[in-house]
C-alpha positions as CSV (number, residue, x, y, z in Angstrom):
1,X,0.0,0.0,0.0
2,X,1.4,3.1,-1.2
3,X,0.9,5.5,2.2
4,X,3.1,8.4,3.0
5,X,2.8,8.5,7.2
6,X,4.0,11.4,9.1
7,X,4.2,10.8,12.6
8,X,2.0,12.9,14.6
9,X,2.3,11.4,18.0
10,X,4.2,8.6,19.4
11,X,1.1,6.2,18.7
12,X,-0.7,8.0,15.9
13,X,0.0,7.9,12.1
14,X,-1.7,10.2,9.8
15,X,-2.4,8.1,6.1
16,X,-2.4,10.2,2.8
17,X,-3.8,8.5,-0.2
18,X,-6.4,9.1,-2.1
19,X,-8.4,6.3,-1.0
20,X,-9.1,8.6,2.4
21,X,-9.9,11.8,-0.1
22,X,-13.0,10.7,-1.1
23,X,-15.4,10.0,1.9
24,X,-17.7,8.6,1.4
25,X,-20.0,8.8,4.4
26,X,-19.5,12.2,4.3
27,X,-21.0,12.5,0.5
28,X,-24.0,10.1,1.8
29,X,-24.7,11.9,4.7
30,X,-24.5,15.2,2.6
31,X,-27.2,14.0,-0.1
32,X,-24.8,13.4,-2.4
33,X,-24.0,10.5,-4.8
34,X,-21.6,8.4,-3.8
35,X,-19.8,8.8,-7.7
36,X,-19.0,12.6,-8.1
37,X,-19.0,12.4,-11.5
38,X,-22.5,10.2,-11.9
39,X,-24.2,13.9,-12.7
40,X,-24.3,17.2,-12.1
41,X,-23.9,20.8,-13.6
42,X,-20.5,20.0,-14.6
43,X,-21.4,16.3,-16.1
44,X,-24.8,17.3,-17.5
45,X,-24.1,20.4,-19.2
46,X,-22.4,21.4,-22.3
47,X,-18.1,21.7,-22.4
48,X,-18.5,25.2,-23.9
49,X,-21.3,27.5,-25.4
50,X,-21.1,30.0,-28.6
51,X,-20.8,33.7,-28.0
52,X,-23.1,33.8,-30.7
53,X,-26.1,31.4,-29.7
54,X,-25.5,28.7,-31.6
55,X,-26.5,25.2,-30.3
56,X,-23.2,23.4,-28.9
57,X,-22.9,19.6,-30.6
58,X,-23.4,16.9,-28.0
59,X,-20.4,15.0,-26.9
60,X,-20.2,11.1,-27.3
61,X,-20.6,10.4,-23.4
62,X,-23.3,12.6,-23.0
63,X,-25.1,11.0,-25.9
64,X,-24.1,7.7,-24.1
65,X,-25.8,8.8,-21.1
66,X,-28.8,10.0,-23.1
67,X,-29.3,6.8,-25.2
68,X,-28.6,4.9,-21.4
69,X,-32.1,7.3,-20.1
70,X,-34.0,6.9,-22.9
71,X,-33.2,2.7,-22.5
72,X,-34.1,3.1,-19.2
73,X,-37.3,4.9,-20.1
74,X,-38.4,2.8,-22.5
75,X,-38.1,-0.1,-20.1
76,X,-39.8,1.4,-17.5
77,X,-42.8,2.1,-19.6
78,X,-43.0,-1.8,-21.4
79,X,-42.9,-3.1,-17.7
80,X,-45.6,-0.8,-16.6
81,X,-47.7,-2.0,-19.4
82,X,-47.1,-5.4,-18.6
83,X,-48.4,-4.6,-15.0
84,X,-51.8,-3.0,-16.6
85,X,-51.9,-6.0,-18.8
86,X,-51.4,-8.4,-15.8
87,X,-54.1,-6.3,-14.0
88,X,-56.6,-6.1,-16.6
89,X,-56.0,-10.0,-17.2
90,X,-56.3,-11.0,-13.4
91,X,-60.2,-9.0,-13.2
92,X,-61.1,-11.0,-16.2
93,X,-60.2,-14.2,-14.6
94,X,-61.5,-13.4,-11.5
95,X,-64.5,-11.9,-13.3
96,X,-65.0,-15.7,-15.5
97,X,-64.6,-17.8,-12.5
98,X,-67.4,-15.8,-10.9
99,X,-69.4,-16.6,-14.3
100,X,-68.8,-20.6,-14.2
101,X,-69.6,-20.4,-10.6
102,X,-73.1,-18.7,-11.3
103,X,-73.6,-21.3,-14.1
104,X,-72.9,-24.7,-12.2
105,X,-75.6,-23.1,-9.4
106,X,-77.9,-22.3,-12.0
107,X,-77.8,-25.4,-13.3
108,X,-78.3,-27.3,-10.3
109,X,-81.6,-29.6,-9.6
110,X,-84.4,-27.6,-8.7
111,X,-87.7,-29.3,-7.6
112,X,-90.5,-30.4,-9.6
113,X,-94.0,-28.9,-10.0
114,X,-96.0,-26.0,-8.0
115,X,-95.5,-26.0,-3.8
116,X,-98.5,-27.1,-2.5
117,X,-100.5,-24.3,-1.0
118,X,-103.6,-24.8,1.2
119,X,-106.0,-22.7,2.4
120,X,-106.5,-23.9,5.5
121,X,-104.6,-22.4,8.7
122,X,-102.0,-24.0,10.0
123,X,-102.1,-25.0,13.5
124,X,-99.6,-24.5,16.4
């Protein structure tokens, strides 16, 4: 390990590398990401700008980065539409075996004839 130590006390040693430069606690904690370079101003934005105006071309890692969204869009919006699909399918199902359960009572042996019905009063 290549570590320059300076000795600070009789028991200490101080390590400088650049390993210990980037903290990354400190980053979390912060809000930050834990890659410094992942995005920002500085990432996102254009090298340079025209005095003048003029649109700046795109650079091939930013157009990397935009064709990587734009995957990651497109993905996100097939598997949402799989989930309506799966949705939508699940309340048909549910709705059919409903159905075949209404048909197999339906269809069940019912009794024969008219109830017989007197006109007498019936007695307790």
């Amino acid at each position: 390990m290549n570590c320059f130590r300076f000795i600070v006390a009789p028991s200490r040693n101080v390590c400088t590398s650049t390993r210990m430069m980037l903290d990354m606690k400190w980053r979390e904690r912060k809000g930050l990401p834990r890659n410094p370079n992942a995005y920002g101003p500085l990432t996102n934005g254009p090298d340079f700008t025209y005095l003048d105006g003029r649109p700046t071309p795109i650079g091939p890692r930013l157009k990397a980065r935009l064709q990587k969204q734009r995957e990651i869009a497109e993905k996100i919006i097939q598997f949402s539409e799989e989930i309506d699909f799966a949705v939508q399918r699940h309340e048909l199902k549910l709705k059919d075996e409903e159905d075949v359960k209404k048909k197999i009572i339906a269809g069940k042996l019912k009794p024969k004839g008219m109830p017989f019905k007197s006109n007498q009063p019936v007695e307790k």
